[in-house]
N, C-alpha and C positions, 0 to 999 in steps of 0.2 A: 559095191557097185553104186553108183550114180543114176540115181533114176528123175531126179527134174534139178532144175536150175533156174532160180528167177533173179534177177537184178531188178534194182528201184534207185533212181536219182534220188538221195538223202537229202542234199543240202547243192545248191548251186548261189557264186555269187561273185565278189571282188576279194582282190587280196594284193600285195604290196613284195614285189620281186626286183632286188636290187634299185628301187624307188620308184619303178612304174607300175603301173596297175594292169594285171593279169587277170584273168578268169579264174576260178577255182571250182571245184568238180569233187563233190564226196556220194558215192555208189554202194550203197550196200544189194550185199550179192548173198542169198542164203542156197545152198547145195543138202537136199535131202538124198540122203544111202540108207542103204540095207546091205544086210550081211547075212546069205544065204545060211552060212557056216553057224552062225550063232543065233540066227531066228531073231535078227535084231532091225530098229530102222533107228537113225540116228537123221541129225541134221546138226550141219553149221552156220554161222551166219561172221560176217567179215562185212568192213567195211573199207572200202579203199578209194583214195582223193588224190587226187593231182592238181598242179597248176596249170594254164592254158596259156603258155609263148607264145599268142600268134607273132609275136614283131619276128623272133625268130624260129618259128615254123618248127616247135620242139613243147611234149607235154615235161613236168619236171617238178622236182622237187616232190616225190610221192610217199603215199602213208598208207600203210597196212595194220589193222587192228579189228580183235574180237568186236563185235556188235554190243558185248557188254563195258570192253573197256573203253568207256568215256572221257574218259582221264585223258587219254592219246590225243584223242579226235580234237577235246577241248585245247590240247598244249599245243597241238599241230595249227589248229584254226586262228586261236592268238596269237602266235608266233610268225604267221604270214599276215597281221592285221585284216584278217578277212571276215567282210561285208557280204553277210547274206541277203540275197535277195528272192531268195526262192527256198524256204526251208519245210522237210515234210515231219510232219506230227510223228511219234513212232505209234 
């Protein structure tokens, strides 16, 4: 069972989508459970980013990854040339 749920803005900034400049949005989301059955509490943590279309009114281009795998996040961020402008410490 799901017993809390928090989100936190990671990373916000610029990024490069078919050669104009969009927004970018990386969220990480950590979801703590417990498991009556087993006498257990667990947690996850994910991090998940989009691009901001406003010219056409569409988020796009999204990424899903463990909180530990950094690897993604880093290839995902280069990959769209994206300029952070607001980055949080972990």
């Amino acid at each position: 069972m799901i017993t809390d749920t928090q989100d936190d803005l990671s990373d916000y900034g610029t990024a490069v989508w078919q050669g104009r400049a969009v927004e970018a949005v990386l969220v990480r989301v950590t979801t703590k459970r417990e498991n009556s059955i087993l006498g257990l509490y667990g947690s996850d943590c994910v991090v998940l980013g989009y691009l901001v279309d406003r010219e056409f009114r569409i988020n796009r281009d999204s990424v899903e990854a463990s909180c530990s795998d950094e690897a993604t996040i880093a290839a995902w961020t280069a990959g769209r040339d994206m300029k952070s402008i607001w980055h949080l410490e972990n």
